[in-house]
N, C-alpha and C positions, 0 to 999 in steps of 0.2 A: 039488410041484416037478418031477412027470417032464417036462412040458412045455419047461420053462425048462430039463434037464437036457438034451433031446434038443435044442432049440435052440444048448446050448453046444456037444456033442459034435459035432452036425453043421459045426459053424464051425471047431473046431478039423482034424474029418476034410478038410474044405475046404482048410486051412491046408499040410495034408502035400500032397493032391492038386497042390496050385500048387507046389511043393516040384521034385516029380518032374517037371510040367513042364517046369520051368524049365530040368532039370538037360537035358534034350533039344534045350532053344536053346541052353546057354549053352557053342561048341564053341570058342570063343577069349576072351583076357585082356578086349578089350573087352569082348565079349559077357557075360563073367563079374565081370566087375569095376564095367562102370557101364551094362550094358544096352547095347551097342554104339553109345551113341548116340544114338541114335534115339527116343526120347519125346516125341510131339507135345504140344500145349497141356493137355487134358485131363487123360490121363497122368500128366505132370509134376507138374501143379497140384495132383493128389490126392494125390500120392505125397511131396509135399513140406507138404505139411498132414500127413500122417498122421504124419512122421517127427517133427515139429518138436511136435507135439500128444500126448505122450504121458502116462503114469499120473501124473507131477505136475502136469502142466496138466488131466488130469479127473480124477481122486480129489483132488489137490492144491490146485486151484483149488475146487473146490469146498469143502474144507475153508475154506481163503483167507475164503472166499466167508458161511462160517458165522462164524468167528469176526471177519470186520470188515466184514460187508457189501459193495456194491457196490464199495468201492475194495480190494475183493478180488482183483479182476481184473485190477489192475496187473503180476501176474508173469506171467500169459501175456498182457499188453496187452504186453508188454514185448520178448515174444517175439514178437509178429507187428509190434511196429516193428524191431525187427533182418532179419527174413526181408524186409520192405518196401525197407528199405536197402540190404540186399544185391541183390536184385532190380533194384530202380531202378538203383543206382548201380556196381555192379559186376561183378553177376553174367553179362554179353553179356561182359566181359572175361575174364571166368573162364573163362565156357565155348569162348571161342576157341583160348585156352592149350593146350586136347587134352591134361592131363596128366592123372595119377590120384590124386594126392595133394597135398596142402596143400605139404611139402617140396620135392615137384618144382619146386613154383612159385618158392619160394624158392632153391633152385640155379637156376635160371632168369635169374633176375633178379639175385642176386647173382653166379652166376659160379661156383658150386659151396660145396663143403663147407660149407656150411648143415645139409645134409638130416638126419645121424643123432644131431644134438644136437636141434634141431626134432620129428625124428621119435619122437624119447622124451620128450620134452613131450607131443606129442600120441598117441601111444598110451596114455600115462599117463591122458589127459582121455576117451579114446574105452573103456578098458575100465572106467576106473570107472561112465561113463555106462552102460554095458552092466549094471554090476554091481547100480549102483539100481534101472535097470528089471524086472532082475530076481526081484531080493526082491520087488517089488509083487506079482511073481507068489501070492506069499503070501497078500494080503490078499483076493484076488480069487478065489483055489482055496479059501479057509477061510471065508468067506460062500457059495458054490457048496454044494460037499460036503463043511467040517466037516474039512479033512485036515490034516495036521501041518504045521509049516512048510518043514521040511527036504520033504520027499514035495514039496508045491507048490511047492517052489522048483524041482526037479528033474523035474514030470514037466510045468510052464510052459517051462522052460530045454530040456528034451530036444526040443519040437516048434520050438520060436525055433531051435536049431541045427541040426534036422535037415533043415528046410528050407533055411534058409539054406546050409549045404554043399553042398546036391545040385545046386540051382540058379545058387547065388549072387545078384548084382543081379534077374536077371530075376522068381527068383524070390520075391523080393522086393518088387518093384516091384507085380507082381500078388496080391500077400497085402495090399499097402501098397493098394491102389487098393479093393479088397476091405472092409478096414478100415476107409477113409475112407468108403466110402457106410453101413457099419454105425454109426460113430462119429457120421454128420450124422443117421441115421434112429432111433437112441439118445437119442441127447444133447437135440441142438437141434428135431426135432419132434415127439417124444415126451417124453420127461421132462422138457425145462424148461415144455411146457404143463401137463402133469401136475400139478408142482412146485407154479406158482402158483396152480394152483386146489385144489388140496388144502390149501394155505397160506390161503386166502381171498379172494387177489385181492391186487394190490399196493394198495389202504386197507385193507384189514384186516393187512397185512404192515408197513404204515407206523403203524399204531394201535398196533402189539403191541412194536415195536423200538425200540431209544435213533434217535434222529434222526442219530446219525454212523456209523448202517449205513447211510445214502443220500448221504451227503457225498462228492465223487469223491476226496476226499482223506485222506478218515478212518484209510487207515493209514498215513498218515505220509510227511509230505516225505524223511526222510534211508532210508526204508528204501523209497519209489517210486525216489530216483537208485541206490541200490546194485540193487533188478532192472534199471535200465537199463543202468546200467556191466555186471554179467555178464552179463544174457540179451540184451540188446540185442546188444551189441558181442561177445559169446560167437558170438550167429549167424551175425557175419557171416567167424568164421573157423574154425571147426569142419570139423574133417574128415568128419564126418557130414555134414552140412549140405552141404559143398562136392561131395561124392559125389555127391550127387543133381542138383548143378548141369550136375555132366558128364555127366551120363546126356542133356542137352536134344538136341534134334535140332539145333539154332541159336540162334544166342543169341539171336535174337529171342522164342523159346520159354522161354527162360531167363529173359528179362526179366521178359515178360508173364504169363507162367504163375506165375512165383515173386509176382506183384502181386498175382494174383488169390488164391495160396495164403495170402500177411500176412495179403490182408483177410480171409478166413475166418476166421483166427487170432483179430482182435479180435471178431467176432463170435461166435467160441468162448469168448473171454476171460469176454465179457460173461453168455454164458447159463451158465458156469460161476459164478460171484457171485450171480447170481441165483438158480439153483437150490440154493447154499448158505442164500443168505439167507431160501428158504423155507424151509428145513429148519430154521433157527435157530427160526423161529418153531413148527413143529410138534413141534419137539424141543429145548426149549432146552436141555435139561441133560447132555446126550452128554458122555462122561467125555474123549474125545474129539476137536479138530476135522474130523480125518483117517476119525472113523468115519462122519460125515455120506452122504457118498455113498451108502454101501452100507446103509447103517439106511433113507436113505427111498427107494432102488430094491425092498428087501426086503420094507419093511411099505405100502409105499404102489401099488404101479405091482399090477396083474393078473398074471395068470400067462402064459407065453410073452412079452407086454412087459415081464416084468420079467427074463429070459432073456435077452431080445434086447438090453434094456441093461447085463444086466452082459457080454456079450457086447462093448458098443462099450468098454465100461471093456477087457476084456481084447484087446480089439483097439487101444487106445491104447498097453497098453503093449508090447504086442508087436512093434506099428510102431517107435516108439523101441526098443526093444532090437535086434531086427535092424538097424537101420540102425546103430547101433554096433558091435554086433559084427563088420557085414562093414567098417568102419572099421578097427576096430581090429586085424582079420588085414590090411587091406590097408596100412596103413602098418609093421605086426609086420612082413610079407614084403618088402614093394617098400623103405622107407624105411630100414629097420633092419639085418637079417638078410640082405638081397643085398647092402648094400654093404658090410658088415663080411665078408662072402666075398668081397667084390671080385666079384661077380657081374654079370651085364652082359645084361638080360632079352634083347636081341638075337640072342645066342648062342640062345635057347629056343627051340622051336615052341610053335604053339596048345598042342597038347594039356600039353605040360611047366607051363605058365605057367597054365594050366587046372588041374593037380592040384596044384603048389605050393601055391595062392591058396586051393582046396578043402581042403587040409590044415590050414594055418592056421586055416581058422574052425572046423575040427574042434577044433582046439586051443586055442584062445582060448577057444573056447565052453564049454571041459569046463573052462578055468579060471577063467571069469566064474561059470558053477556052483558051484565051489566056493568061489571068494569071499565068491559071495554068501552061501552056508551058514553060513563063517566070519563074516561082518560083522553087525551087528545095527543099529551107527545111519546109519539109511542119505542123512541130511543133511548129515553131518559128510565123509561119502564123496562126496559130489554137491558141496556146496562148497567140499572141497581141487580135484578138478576143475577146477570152473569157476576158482576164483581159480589155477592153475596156467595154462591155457588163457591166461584174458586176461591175468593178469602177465605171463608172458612170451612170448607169443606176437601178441598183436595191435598191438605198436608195429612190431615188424620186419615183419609182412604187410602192416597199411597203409602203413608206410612203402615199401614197396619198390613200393605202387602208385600212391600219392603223390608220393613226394620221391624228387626224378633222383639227389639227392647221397649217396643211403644206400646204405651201403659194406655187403660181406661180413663184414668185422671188425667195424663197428657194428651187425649184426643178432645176431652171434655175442654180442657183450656185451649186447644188449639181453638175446636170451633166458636166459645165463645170470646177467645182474645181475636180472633179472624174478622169475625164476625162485626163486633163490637167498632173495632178497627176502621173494617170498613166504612162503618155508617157514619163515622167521626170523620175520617178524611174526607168523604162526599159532602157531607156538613162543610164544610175548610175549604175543600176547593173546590167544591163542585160535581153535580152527578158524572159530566161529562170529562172529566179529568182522567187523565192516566196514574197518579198518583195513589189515589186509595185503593187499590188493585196490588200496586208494585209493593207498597208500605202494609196493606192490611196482609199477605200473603208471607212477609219476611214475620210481623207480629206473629202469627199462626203459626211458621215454622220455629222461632225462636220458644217460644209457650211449649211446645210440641217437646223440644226434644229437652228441653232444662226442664221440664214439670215432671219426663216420664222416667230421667234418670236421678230426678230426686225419689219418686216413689218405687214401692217394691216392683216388683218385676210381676208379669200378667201368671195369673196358676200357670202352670205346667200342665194341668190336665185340660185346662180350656185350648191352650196353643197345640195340644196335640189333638183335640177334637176339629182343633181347624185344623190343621195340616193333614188330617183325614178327609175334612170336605173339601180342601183345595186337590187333593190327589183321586177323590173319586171313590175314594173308599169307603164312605159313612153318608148314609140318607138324612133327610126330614123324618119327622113323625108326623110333622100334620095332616098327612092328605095321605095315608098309606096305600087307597085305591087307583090312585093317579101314576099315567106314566113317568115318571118324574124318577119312579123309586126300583126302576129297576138297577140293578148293577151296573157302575160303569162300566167294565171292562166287558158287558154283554151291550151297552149301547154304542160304545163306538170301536164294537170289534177288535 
């Protein structure tokens, strides 16, 4: 294993290196916060695959992938029709807005005091995501070197934060872009060729399996609509997610780059199923679905290939955990914490707003660590999340990009009748149920739209302040130094 050990070490030494870079661009809130803007096609496209692509879409998927075969691939198919949608259909809007957070957008549009009931919704959703990708860190340091869990939780968690802090966005963006070429030269042309031919070839893999490991439906109608209800519709309102929207140069770069990242997504989907379902067949009996991955990277792939993909495994999750965590300091600081001080970033300079935002992820991160330490089921944590997210959060988002007539009060009872909802039905039936998702989201929508057509209607001068910043025509004031604030129609020609 020194091979495969120097190959890991050298990736993580890599990992810090882009760290310190970063910390050297990143001298204002843009800069620090979503990369000044400025990410061309390329950029964008990898760094929004890598975030969205993380340890449950490849350890996970792969599992998926062992225990139902090809309609394995529905939770991260599921994930790159969300990222698709977004893209297509929202993301040029998004990224015209110029804000920094999901909240902002919602004071925006509704007219204010939205933000720090939304803002603890979604920090809620951004540290626990931070906290699952973290434990993976576990699984991926205990097949490596044999280490304890706690140790691999902590010494995975100490390089995800230490970069993250120094640099922020940028630095991230460049570990992310880093990631996604390890993650395609891993995954999809190295081990899923591997996979099949170590397996016998898809006839020998169809000889050997029940025939509803190749059915695209095989696992199940009602549990394909619930990945689509949370990961679909999760995507396309995540603070995570929307981070990296702001980073685009223009939204043209938003749109297009985010299309090009889906479609890798389902072509990720797919080579993740399959390389489960070879694995099914060389190892049917894995005590296991979850051990798959790393049982035929271990005993199957050569030495340094087999380094270099548990490499893309740990560069999946490390993508998603950083993109979380600087989430989740950046809604903790901007969302939360300034406007409960009544703070007002305008008063700040660069450098103030620079060590704020740095501080925060120091502190998030030291407490996603030890979450993670504390937590052991880390599905039950991943799915309060997400059904938190989308109950109460994605009726008031689309609505307010949707429907002219959705008031401040009826986003306010969306998210807390959503919300609320939720955590009762999970109480009732269970974290793992499909019900408080299906029930808390019809609550949300119900609240939503009877709460916003009993009250007055949003000013007239706020809805055309948005429909200035959805069209490109009206800046920020916070950062006037920042590229952020040039004219649209001089940024995307």
């Amino acid at each position: 294993m020194a091979v495969d050990y120097t190959v890991i070490a050298l990736y993580l030494a890599g990992m810090l290196a882009m760290g310190w870079w970063g910390m050297r661009r990143a001298k204002s809130k843009s800069e620090f916060l979503v990369a000044g803007r400025r990410l061309g096609p390329w950029m964008y496209s990898g760094t929004m695959a890598a975030i969205v692509l993380g340890g449950a879409s490849t350890i996970g998927g792969v599992g998926l992938g062992y225990k139902y075969g090809l309609s394995g691939a529905w939770m991260v198919f599921a994930i790159g029709l969300g990222l698709l949608a977004l893209s297509v259909f929202f993301s040029a809007r998004i990224a015209r807005l110029k804000v920094y957070t999901v909240s902002e957008m919602l004071d925006l549009r509704y007219g204010g005091r939205a933000g720090v009931i939304s803002g603890v919704v979604m920090w809620a959703y951004t540290l626990m995501l931070a906290v699952t990708s973290t434990i993976a860190y576990a699984t991926i340091f205990d097949v490596l070197f044999d280490l304890p869990r706690t140790l691999a939780i902590v010494l995975g968690g100490t390089i995800v934060v230490a970069y993250s802090t120094l640099g922020g966005m940028w630095s991230i963006t460049i570990t992310d872009m880093v990631q996604f070429v390890v993650k395609t030269v891993g995954v999809l042309l190295l081990l899923l060729p591997i996979a099949v031919v170590k397996a016998g070839g898809f006839a020998e893999m169809k000889a050997a399996l029940p025939t509803s490991y190749f059915e695209p439906l095989g696992i199940g109608g009602e549990t394909i609509f619930t990945y689509v209800l949370i990961y679909t519709f999760g995507m396309l309102i995540g603070q995570d997610i929307w981070q990296r929207v702001f980073t685009a140069r223009t939204d043209k770069v938003a749109k297009w780059g985010g299309t090009v990242a889906g479609t890798y997504c389902l072509a990720y989907a797919l080579a993740g199923a399959v390389i489960g379902t070879a694995a099914k067949v060389l190892y049917p009996n894995l005590p296991s679905a979850d051990d798959a991955f790393a049982t035929i990277v271990k005993d199957e792939l050569p030495m340094g290939v087999r380094g270099l993909v548990l490499a893309a495994a740990l560069a999946a999750v490390m993508s998603t955990s950083s993109g979380a965590l600087i989430a989740c300091a950046t809604v903790a600081n901007n969302d939360i914490w300034s406007r409960l001080r009544g703070a007002v970033s305008v008063d700040k300079d660069d450098h103030d707003e620079v060590k704020g935002n740095r501080a925060f992820i120091l502190i998030m991160g030291i407490a996603v660590i030890l979450i993670a330490i504390a937590l052991n089921d880390v599905v039950q944590a991943l799915t309060v999340a997400y059904n938190l997210l989308v109950g109460g959060l994605l009726v008031p988002i689309l609505g307010g990009l949707l429907w002219r007539r959705g008031t401040v009060q009826g986003a306010l009872a969306a998210v807390t009748v959503g919300g609320l909802a939720v955590i009762g039905l999970m109480w009732t039936y269970g974290i793992l149920a499909n019900e408080p998702v299906y029930y808390g989201l019809l609550a949300s929508l119900a609240a939503y739209v009877i709460v916003s057509l009993a009250t007055r209607p949003t000013d007239p001068a706020v809805l055309a302040h948005w429909r200035a910043r959805l069209a490109g025509q009206d800046t920020p004031e916070a950062d006037p130094t920042a590229p952020e604030t040039v004219p649209a129609a001089t940024a995307t020609g």
